[in-house]
Backbone as CSV, one residue per row, in Angstrom:
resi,resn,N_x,N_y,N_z,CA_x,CA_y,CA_z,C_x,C_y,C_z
1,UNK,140.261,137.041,94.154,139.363,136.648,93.084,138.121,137.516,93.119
2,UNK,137.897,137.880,92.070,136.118,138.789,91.612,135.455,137.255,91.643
3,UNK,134.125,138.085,92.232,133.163,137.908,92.528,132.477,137.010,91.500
4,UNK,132.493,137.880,90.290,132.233,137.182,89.177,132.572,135.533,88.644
5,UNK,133.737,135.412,88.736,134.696,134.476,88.624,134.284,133.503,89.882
6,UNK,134.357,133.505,91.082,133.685,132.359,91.800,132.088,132.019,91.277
7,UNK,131.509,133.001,91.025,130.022,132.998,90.568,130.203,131.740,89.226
8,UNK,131.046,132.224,88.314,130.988,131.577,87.247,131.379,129.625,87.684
9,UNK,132.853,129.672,88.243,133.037,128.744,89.092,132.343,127.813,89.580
10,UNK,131.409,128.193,90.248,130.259,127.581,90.996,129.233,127.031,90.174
11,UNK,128.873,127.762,89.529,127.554,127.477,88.361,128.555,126.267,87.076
12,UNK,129.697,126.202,87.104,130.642,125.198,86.704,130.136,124.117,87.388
13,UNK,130.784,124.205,88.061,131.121,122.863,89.486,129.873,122.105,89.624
14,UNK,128.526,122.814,89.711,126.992,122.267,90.284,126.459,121.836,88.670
15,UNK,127.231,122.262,87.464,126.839,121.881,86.253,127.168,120.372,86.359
16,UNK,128.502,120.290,86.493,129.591,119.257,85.827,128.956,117.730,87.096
17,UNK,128.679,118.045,88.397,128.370,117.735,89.317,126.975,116.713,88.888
18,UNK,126.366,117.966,88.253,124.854,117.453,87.643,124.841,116.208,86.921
19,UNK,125.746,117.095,85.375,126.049,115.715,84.987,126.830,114.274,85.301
20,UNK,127.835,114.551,86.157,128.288,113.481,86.294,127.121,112.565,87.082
21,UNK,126.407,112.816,87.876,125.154,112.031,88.682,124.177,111.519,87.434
22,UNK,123.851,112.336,86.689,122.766,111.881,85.720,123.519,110.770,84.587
23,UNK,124.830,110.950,84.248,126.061,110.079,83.255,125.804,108.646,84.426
24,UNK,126.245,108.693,85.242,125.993,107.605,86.852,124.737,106.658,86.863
25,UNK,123.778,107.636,87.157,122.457,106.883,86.760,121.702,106.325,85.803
26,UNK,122.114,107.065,84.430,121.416,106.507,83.589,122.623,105.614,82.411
27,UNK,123.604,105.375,83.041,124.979,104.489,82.123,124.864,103.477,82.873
28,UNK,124.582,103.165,84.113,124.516,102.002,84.440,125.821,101.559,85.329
29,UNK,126.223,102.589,85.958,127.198,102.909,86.732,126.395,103.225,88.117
30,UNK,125.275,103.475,88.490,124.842,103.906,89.600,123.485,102.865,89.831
31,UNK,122.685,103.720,90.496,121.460,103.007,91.344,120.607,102.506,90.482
32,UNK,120.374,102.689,89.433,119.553,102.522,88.456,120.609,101.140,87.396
33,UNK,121.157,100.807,87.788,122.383,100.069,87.374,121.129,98.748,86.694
34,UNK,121.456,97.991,85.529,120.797,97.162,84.702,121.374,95.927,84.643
35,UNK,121.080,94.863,85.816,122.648,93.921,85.486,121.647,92.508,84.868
36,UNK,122.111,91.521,83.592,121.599,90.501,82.866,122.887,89.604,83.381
37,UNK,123.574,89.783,84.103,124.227,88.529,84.770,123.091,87.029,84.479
38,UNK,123.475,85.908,84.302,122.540,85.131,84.761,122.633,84.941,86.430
39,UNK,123.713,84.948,87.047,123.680,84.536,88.391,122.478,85.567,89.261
40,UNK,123.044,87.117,88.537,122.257,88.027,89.078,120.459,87.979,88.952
41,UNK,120.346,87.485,87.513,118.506,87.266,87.290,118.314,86.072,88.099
42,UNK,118.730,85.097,88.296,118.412,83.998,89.101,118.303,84.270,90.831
43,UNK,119.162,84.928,91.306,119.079,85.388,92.437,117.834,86.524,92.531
44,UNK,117.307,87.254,91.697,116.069,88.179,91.891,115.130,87.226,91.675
45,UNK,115.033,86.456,90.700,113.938,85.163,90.415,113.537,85.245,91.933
46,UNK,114.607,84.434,92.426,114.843,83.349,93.777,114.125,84.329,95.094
47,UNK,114.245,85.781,94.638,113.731,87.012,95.980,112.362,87.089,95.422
48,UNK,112.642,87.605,94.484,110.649,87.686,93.881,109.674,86.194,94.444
49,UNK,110.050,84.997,94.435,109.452,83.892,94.532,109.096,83.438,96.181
50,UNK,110.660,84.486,96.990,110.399,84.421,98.278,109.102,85.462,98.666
51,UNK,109.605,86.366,98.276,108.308,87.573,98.589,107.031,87.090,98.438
52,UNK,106.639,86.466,97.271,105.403,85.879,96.685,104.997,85.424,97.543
53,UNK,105.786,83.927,97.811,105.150,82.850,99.177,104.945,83.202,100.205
54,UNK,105.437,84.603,100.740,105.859,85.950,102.104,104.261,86.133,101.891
55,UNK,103.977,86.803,100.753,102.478,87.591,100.742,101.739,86.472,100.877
56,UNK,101.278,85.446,100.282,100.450,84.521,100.029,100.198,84.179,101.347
57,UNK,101.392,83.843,102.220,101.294,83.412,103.254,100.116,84.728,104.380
58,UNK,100.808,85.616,104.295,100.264,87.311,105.045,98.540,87.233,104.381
59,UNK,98.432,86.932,103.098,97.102,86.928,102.637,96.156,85.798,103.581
60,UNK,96.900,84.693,103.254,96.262,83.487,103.859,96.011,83.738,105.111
61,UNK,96.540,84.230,106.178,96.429,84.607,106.966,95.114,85.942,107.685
62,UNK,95.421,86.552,107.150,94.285,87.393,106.814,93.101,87.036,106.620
63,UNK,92.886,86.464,105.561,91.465,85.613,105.501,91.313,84.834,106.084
64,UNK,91.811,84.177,107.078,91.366,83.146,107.990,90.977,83.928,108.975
65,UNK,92.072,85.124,109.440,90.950,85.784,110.561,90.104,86.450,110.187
66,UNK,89.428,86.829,108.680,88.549,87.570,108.571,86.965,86.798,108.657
67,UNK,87.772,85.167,108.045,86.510,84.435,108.171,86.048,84.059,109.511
68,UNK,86.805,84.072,110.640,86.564,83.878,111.805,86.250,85.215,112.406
69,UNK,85.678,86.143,111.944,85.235,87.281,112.513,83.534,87.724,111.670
70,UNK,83.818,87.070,110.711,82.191,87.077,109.833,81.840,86.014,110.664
71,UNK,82.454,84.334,110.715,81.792,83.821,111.270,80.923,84.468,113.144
72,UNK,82.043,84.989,113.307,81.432,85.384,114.867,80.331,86.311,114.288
73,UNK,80.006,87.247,113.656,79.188,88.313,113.195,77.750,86.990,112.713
74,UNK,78.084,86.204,112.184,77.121,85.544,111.589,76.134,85.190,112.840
75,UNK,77.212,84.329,113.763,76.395,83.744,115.323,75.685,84.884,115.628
76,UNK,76.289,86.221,116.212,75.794,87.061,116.606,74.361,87.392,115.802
77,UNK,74.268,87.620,114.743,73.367,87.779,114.153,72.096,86.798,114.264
78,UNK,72.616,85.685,113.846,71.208,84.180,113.717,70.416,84.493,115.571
79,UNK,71.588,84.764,116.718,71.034,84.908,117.695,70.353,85.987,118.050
80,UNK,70.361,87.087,117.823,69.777,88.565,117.131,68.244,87.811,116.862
81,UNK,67.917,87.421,115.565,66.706,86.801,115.176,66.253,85.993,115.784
82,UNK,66.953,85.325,116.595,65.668,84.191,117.206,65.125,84.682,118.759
83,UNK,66.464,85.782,118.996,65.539,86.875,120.353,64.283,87.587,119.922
84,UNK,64.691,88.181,118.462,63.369,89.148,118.039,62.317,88.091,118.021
85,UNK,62.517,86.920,117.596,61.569,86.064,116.847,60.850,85.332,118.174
86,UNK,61.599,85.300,119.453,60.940,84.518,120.480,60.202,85.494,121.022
87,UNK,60.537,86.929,121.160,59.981,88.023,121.483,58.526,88.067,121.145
88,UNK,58.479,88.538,119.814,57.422,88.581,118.728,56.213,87.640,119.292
89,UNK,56.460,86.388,119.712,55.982,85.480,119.694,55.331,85.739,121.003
90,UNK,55.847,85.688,121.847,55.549,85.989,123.347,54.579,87.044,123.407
91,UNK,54.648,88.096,122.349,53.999,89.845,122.380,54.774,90.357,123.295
92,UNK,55.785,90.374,123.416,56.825,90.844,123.638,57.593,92.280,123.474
93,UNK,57.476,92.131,121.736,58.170,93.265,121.116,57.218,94.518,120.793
94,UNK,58.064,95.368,121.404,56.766,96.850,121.187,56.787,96.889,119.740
95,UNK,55.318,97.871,119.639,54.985,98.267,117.962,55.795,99.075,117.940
96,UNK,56.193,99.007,116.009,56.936,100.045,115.353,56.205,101.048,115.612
97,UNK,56.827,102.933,115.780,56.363,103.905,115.893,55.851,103.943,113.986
98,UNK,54.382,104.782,114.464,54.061,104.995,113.062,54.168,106.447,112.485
99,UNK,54.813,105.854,111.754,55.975,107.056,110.934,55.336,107.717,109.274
100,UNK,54.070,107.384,109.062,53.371,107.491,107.996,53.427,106.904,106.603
101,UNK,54.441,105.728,107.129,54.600,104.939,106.226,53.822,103.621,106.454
102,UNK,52.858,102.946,105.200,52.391,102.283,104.689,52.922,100.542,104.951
103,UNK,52.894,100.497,105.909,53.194,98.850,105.852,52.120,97.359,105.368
104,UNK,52.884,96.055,104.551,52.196,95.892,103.665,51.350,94.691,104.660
105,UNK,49.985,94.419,104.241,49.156,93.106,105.528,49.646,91.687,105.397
């Protein structure tokens, strides 16, 4: 066989190939497949509704430890202020360096 002739061959084969995958996918014969079964929409219902309650749950979750980590940030903080504030009080706390800014009396 010339050269030609497998050449042509080939550029056949990877044509016909092409289309048959793209005829596959978009007929509803392949992955992209479109099914209105009712059994079939009821069973995706039934996965979508699991997933939902899946996340909600993962969400819920989440925000409970996030609120229990502000809350710790919060303690930390209120106790923050009442060191500065017992400080202060005592004369305790060194003066701000003066930085040429204007603080108000």
């Amino acid at each position: 066989m010339s050269p030609e002739i497998l050449e042509v061959a080939s550029i056949f084969a990877i044509l016909t190939g092409v289309t048959w995958a793209v005829k596959m996918i978009f007929l509803g014969r392949g992955p992209v497949r479109r099914r209105t079964e009712p059994a079939h929409i009821q069973a995706m219902e039934q996965r979508i509704t699991e997933v939902e309650d899946r996340l909600d749950h993962q969400l819920a979750a989440m925000e409970e430890g996030y609120r229990g980590q502000l809350s710790d940030l919060e303690e930390r903080l209120d106790f923050a202020e009442r060191m500065l504030a017992q400080q202060k009080r005592q004369g305790e706390l060194p003066a701000a360096p003066d930085q040429g800014v204007a603080t108000p009396n």
